[in-house]
N, C-alpha and C positions, 0 to 999 in steps of 0.2 A: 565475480562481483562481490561474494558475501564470504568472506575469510572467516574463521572460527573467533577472532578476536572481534571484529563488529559486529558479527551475529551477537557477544556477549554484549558489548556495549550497547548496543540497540533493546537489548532485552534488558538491561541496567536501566535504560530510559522509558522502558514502555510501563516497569516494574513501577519506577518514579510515578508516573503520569497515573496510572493506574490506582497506587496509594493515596496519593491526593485527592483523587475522586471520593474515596472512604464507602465505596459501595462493600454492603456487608452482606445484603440478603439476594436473593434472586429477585425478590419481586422487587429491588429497585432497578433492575436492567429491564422489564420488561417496557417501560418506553423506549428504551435504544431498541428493539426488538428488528422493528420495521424500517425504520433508518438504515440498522445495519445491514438489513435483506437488500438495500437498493445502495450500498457502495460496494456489490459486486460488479452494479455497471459502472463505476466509472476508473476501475483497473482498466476493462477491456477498452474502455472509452481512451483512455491512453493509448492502449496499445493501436489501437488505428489511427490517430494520430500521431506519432510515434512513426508509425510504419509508412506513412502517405506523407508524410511531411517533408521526407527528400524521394522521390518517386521518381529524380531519373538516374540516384546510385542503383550501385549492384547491391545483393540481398541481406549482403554481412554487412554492409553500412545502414541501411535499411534495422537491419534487425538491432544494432546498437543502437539508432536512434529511438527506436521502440522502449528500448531497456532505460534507457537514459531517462528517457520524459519520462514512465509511467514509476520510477523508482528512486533517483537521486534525492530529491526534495523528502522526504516522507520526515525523515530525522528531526527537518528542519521544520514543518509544520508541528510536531509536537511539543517541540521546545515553542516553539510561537504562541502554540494555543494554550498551553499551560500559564505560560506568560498574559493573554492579552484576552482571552472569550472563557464563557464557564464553563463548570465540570463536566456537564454532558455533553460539550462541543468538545471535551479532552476526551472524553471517555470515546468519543466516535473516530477521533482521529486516531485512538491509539489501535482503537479496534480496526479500525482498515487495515493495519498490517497483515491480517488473518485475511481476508480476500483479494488485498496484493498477491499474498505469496500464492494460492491455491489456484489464483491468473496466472499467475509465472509460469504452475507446472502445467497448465492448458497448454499456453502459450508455445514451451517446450516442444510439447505433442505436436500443435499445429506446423510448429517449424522444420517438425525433423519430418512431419507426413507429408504436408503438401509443399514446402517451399524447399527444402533443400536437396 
């Protein structure tokens, strides 16, 4: 899914989002603090539905549905929210990229342990 040239670009855009925020010190992140503790559940929160949401394919269709919902969109909410909500509602989106990816490698694990 994640080729070295949109990992770059991706990371061009988070870099973008990120700027514009103009966060310079720590202590302006410590309200996103808690926020950001609770969008580790909503990776996994995709991935079940994702995963239940065709429930009578086989595990590889199954498991691409997974991938699909919990990842294709991400890109596309941060161009949104830069565009359209404020900097702290940027700065949250761009930071779920960090508990996407750290669900993907669970994910991984779960898949290769118990499903496949």
């Amino acid at each position: 899914y994640y080729s070295s040239i949109s990992i770059i670009l991706v990371s061009f855009i988070i870099m973008g989002a990120v700027a514009k925020t103009g966060v310079s010190k720590i202590s302006d992140l410590i309200p996103v603090i808690y926020p950001f503790a609770l969008l580790f559940l909503v990776p996994i929160l995709f991935h079940f539905i994702g995963y239940y949401s065709v429930y009578k394919a086989n595990n590889k269709i199954k498991i691409t549905s997974s991938l699909s919902i919990a990842y294709m969109n991400s890109t596309l909410a941060i161009i949104f929210t830069a565009e359209f909500f404020s900097l702290k509602t940027l700065l949250l989106v761009t930071l779920f990229q960090i508990p996407a990816t750290l669900v993907l490698i669970g994910f991984g694990y779960v898949v290769r342990r118990f499903i496949i």
